[in-house]
N, C-alpha and C positions, 0 to 999 in steps of 0.2 A: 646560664642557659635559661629561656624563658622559657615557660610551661603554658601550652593551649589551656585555654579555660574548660572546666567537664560541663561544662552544660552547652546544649547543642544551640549554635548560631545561625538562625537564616541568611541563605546567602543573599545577595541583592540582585533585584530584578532586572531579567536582561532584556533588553529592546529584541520585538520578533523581526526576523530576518525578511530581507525583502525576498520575496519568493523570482524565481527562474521562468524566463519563459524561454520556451521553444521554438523556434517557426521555422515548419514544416511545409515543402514544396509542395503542391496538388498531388503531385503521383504520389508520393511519401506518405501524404495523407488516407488517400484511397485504398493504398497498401498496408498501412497501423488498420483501418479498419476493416479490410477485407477479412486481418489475422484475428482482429478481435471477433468478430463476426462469427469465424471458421472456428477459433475457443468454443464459444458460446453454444455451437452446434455439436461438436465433438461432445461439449459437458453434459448436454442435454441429453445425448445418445445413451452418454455412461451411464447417466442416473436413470435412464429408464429400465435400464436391465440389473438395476441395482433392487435389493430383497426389501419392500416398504416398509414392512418390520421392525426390519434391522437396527436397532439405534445408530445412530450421526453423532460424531463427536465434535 
């Protein structure tokens, strides 16, 4: 039975992946951003009634 060697081997570098695209109808689009939008406002809301104080983790 062969024994791994104890000292630690770098593995070999791996080619970065081609990344994904999406494509997204007009209305699809208008609607991702209406939701990001509507985030954005909700978070704003929360953090304003939030204690400044307070520590943020």
């Amino acid at each position: 039975m062969s024994r791994t060697p104890s000292t630690f081997v770098k593995a070999p570098k791996r080619k970065p992946a081609t990344a994904r695209r999406v494509i997204l109808s007009d209305e699809a689009k208008k609607a991702y951003e209406e939701m990001i939008m509507k985030r954005d406002a909700e978070q704003a809301e929360y953090r304003r009634h939030l204690d400044p104080s307070a520590k943020r983790v």
